[in-house]
N, CA, C and O of each residue as an XYZ file, in Angstrom:
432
protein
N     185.278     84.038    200.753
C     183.904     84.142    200.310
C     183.804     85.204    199.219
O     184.160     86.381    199.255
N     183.154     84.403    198.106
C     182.850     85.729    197.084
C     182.300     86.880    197.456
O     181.425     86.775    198.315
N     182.630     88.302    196.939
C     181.432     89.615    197.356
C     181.220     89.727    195.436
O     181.946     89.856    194.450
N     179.860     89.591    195.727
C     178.844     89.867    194.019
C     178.486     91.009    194.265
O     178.511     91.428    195.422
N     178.142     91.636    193.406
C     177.385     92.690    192.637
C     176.595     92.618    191.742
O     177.034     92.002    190.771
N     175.239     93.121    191.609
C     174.653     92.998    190.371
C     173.941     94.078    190.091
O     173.306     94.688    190.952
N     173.989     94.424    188.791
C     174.168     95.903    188.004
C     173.239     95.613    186.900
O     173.076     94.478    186.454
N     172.397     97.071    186.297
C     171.919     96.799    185.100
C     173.168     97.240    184.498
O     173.800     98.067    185.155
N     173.644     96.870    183.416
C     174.696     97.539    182.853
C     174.710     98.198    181.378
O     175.135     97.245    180.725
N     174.577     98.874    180.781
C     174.723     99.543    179.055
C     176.047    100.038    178.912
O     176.710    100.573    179.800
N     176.467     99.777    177.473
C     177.783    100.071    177.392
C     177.549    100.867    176.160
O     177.434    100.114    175.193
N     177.418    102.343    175.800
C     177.404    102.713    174.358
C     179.268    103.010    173.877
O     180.361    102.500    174.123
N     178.732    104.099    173.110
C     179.780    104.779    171.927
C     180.513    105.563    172.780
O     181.740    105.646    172.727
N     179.638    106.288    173.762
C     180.116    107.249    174.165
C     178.914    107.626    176.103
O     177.759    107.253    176.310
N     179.657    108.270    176.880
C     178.369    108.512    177.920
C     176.961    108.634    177.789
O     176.044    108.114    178.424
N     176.982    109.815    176.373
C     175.644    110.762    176.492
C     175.007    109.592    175.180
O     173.849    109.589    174.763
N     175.781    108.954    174.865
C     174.770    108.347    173.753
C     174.446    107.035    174.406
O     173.303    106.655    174.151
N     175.319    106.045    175.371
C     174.440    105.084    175.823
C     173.438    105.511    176.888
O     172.503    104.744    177.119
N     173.537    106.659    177.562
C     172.181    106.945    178.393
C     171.073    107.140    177.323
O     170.014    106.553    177.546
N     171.176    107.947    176.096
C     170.004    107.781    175.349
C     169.642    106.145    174.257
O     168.574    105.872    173.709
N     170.498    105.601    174.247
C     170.070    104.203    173.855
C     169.393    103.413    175.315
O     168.424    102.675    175.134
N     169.717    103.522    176.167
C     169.148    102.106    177.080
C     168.085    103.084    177.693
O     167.039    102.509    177.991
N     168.112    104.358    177.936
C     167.421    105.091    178.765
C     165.468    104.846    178.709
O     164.683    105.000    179.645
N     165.160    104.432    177.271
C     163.393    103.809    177.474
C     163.248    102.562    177.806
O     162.226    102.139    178.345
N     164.293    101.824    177.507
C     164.114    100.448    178.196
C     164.496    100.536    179.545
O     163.790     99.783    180.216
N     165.218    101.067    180.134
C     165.224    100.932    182.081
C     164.690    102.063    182.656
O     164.756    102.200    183.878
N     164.106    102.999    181.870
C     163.624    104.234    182.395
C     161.544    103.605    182.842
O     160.656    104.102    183.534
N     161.638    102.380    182.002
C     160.093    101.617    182.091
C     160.450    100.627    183.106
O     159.587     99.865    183.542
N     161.527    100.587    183.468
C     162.108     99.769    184.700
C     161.963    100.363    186.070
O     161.515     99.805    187.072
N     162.484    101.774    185.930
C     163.123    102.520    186.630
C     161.626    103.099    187.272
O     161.530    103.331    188.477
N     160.417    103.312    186.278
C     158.771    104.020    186.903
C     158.422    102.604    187.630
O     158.140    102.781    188.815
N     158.373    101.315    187.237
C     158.134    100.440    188.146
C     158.805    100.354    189.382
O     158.241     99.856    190.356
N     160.163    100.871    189.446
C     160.560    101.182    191.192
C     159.689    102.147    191.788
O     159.436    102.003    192.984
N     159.217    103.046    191.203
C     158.394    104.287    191.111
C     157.565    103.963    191.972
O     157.685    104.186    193.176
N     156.165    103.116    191.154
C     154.862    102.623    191.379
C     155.331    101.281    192.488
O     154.542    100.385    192.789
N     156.503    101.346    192.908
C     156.543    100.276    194.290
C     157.006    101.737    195.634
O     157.057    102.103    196.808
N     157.093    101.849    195.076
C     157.605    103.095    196.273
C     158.604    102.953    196.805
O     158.778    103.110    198.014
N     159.988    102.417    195.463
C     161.010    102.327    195.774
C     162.211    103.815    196.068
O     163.168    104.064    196.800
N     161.508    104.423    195.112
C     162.431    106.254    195.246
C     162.623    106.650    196.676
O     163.721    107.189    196.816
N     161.968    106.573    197.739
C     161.384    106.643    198.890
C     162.286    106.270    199.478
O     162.700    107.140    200.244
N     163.162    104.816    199.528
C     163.887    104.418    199.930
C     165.252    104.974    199.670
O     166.046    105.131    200.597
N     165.608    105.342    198.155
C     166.579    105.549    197.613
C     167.013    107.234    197.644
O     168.174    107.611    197.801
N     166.090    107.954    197.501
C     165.957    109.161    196.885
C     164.808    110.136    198.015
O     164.387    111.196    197.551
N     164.454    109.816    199.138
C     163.381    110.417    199.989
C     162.385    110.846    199.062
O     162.251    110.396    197.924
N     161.532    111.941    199.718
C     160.254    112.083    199.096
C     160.307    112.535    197.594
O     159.306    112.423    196.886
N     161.432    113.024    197.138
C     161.368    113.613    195.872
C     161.568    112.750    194.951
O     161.924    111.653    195.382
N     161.441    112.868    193.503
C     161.248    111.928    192.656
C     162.409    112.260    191.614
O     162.209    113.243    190.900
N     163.695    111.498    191.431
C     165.192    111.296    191.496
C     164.918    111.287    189.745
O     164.125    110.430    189.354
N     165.567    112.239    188.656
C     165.722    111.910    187.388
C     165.965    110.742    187.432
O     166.187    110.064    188.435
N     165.935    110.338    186.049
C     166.351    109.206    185.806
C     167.883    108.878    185.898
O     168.307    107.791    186.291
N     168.671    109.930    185.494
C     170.160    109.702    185.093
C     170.164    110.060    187.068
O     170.342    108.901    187.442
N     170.098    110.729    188.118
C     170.084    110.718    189.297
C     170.284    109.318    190.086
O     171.193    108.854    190.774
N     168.621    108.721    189.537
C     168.448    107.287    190.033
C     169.101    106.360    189.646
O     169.096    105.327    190.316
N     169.988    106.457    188.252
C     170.862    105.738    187.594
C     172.099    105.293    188.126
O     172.589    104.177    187.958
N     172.695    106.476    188.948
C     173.786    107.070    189.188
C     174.129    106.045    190.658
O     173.296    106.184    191.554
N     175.438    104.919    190.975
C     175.355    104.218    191.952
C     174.536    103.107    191.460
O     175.299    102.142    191.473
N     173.334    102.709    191.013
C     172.522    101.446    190.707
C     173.173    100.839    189.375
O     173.575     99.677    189.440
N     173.310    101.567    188.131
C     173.261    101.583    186.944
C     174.441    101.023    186.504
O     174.803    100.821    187.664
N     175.370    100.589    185.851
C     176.386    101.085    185.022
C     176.340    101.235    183.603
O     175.962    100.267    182.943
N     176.650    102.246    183.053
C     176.007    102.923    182.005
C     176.968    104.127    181.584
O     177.139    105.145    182.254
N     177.756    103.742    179.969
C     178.824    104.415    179.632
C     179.422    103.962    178.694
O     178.975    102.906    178.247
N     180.549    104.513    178.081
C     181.524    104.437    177.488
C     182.188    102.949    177.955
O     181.674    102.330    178.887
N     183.296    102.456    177.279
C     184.072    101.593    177.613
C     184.641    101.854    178.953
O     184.453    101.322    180.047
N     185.311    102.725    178.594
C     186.569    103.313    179.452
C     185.633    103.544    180.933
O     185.862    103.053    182.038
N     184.778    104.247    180.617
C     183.989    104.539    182.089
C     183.046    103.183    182.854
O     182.855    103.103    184.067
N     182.693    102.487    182.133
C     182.117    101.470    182.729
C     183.319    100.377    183.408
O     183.160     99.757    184.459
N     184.229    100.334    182.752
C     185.544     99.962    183.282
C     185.962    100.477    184.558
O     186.282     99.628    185.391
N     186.036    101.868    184.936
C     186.671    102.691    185.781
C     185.460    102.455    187.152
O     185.729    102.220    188.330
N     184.148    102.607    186.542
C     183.114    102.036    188.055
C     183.361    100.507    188.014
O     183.390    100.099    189.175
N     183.494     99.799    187.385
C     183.923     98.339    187.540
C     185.235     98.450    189.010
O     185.186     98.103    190.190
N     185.911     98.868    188.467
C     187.575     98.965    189.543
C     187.044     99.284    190.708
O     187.122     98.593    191.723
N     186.279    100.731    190.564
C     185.920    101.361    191.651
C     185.557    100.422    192.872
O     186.148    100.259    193.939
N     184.190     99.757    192.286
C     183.523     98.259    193.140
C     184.551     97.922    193.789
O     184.715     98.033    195.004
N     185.473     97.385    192.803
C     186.338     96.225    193.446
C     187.424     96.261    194.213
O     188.152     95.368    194.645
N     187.435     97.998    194.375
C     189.158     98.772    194.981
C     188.108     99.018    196.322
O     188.826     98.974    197.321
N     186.805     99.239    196.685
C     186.097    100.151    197.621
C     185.361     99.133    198.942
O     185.196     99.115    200.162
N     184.995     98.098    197.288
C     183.823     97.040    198.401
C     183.993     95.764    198.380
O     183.160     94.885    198.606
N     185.654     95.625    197.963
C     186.098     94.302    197.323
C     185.595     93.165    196.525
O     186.170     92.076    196.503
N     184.133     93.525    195.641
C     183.809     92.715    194.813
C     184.496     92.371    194.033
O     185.169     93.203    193.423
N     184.584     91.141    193.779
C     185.052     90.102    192.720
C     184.389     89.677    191.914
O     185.113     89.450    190.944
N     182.920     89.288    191.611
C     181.975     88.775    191.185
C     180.952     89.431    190.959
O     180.000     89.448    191.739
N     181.000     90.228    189.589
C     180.002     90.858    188.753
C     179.149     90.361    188.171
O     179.548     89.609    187.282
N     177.225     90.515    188.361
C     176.594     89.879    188.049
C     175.866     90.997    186.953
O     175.350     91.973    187.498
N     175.785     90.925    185.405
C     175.512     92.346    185.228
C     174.371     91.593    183.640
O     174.394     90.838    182.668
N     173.432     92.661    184.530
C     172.320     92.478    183.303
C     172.343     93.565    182.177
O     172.759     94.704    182.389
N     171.866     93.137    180.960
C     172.405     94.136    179.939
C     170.940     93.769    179.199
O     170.868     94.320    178.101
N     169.755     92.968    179.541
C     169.007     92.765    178.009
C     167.945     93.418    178.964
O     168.131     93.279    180.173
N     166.599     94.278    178.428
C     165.677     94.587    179.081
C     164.412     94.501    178.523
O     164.887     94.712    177.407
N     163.138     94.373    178.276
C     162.342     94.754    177.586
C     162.618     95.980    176.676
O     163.376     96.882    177.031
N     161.921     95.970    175.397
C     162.467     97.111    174.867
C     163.518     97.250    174.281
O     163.510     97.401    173.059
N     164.618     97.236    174.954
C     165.967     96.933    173.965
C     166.179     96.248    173.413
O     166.056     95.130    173.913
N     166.739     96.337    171.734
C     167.320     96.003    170.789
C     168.448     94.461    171.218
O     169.374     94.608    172.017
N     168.219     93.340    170.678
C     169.039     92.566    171.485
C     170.264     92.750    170.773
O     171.144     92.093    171.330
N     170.803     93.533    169.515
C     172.202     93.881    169.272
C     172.574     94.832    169.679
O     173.672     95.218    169.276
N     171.772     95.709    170.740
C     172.672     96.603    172.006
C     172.970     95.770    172.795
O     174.155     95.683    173.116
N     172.169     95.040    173.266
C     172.419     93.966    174.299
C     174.146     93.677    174.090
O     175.083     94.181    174.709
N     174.159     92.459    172.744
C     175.178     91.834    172.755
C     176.435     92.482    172.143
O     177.420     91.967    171.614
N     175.943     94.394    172.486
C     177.120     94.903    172.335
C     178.037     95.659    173.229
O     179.159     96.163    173.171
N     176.785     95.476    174.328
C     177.642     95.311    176.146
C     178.208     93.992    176.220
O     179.288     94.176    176.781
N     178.113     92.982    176.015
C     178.175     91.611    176.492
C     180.173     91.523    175.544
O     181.255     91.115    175.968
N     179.789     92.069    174.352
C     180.968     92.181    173.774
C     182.107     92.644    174.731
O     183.028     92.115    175.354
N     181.470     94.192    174.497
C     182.724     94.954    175.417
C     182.499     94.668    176.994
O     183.024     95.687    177.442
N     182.226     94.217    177.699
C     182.140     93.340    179.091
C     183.686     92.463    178.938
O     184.802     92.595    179.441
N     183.027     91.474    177.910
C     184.029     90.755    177.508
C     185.645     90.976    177.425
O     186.594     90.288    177.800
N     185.527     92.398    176.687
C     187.032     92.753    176.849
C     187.611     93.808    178.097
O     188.768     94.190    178.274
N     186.463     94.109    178.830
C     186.658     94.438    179.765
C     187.677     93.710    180.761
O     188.830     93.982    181.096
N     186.780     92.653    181.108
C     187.353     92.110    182.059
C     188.357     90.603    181.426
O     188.675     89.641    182.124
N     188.615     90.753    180.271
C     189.875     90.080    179.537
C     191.100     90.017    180.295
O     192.108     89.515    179.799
């Protein structure tokens, strides 16, 4: 039986620069978990940064690092089957299809 996963995923240049590229498009994602009273669940009463709440839900990085939580999944919780969203409101759809790229050679 397959084990899936499904991830928002951003892939920049570098760590600190794809958290600031995807970060207004899932950070308007991320207040709608907010206004459901999802933090609560995730994060108890306090209200979790964004890069916090990111952290475990997200994948969001460099090549090399989005790669390395990819393995992680699949060495820990034996997923095989990555379901990973990359387009959001807000974002640019040639960030989009420049995760979708390196995805691509990711898992090549």
């Amino acid at each position: 039986t397959p084990v899936r996963l499904t991830r928002e995923c951003y892939i920049g240049t570098d760590r600190a620069r794809a958290f600031e590229e995807c970060r207004p498009a899932l950070e308007a994602k991320y207040q709608a978990y907010v206004s459901w009273g999802s933090v609560k669940a995730f994060g108890g009463e306090k209200q979790l940064s964004f890069q916090d709440f990111a952290r475990d839900r997200f994948l969001i990085g460099d090549e090399a690092s989005v790669r390395d939580d990819i393995a992680r999944y699949a060495e820990t919780l034996g997923v095989d089957q990555f379901i990973m969203r990359t387009q959001w409101l807000g974002l640019p759809i040639d960030n989009a299809i420049g995760t979708i790229e390196a995805l691509g050679r990711i898992f090549a």
